[in-house]
C-alpha positions in Angstrom: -36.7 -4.1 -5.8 -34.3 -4.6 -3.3 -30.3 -4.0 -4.7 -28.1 -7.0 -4.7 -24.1 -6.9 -3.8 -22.4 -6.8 -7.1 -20.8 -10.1 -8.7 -17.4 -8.0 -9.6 -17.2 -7.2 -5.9 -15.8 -9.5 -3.2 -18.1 -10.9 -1.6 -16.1 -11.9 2.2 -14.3 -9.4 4.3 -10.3 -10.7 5.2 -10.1 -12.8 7.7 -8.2 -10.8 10.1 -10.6 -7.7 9.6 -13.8 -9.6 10.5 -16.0 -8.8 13.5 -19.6 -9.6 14.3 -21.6 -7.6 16.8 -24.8 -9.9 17.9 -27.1 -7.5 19.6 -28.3 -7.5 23.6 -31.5 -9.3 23.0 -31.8 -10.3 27.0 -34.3 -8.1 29.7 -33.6 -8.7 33.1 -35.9 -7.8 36.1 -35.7 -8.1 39.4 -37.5 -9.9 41.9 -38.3 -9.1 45.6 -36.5 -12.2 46.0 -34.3 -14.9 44.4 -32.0 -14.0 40.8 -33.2 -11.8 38.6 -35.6 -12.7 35.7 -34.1 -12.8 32.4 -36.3 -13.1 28.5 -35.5 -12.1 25.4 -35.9 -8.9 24.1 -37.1 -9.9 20.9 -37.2 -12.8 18.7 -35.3 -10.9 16.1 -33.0 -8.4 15.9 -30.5 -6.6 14.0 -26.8 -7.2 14.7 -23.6 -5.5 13.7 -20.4 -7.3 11.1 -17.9 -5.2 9.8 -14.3 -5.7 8.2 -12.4 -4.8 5.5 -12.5 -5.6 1.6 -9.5 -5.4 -0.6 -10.4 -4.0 -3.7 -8.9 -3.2 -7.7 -9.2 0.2 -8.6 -12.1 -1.6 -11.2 -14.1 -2.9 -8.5 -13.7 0.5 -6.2 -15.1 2.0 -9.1 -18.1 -0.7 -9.1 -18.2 -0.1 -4.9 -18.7 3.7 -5.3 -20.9 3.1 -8.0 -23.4 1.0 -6.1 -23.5 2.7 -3.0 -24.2 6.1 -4.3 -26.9 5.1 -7.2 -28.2 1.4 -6.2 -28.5 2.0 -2.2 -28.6 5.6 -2.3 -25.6 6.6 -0.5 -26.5 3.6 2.2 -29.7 4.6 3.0 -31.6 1.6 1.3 -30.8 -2.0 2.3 -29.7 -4.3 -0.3 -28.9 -8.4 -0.3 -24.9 -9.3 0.7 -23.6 -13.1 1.1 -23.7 -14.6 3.6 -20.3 -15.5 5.4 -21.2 -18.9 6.4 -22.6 -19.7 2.7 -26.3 -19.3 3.4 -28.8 -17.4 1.9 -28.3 -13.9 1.3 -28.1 -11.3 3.9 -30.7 -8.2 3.9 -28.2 -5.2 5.5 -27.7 -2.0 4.9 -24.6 0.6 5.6 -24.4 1.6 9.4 -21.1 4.0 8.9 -19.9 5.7 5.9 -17.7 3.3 4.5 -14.3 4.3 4.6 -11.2 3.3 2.1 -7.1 4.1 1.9 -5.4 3.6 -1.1 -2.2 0.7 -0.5 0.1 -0.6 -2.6 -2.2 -0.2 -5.9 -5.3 -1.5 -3.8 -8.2 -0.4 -1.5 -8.6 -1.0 1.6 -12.2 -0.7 2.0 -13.8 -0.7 5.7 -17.6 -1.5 5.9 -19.6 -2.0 8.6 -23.0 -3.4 7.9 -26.4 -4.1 10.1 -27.6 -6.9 9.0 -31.7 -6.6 9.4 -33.9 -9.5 10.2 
């Protein structure tokens, strides 16, 4: 069964942290004459998003928790909400995820592929 993001966790990167990666998906070829020909790649594809989550020392706990027994250190891809408040998300860890400890709170960095 594939793992879910936690409830106690957040479930949105900050605002100012966010980025999305959408993948290359076009092929272009040339031609003997006239602009090149351009198709898609693929009708799906994975893409990048990434940011940073602000987390209690409780829910760093949780965080730590999941990766390393419910996706196995990242390995395994779990479900994770959607930002625009669709379905859920199948994605797994693309980096180590990285954290620095400020003002009683971590800053957690994540960057996620999100599969199709």
């Amino acid at each position: 069964m594939t793992a879910i993001w936690p409830d106690a966790l957040p479930k949105r990167f900050t605002v100012a942290s966010y980025q999305e990666t959408r993948p290359d998906n076009v092929i272009y070829s040339e031609v003997s004459v006239g602009p090149a020909k351009a198709r898609r790649r693929t009708t799906s594809n994975v893409w990048d998003q990434s940011g940073t989550m602000v987390m209690t020392y409780d829910q760093y706990r949780a965080f730590l928790r999941f990766l390393s027994n419910d996706v196995s250190d990242g390995a395994k891809a779990f479900w994770f909400p959607d930002r625009l408040g669709g379905p859920n998300l199948l994605v797994r860890f693309k980096e180590t995820p990285k954290a620095s400890l400020e003002a009683n709170l971590w800053q957690v960095s994540i960057t996620l592929e999100v599969l199709p």
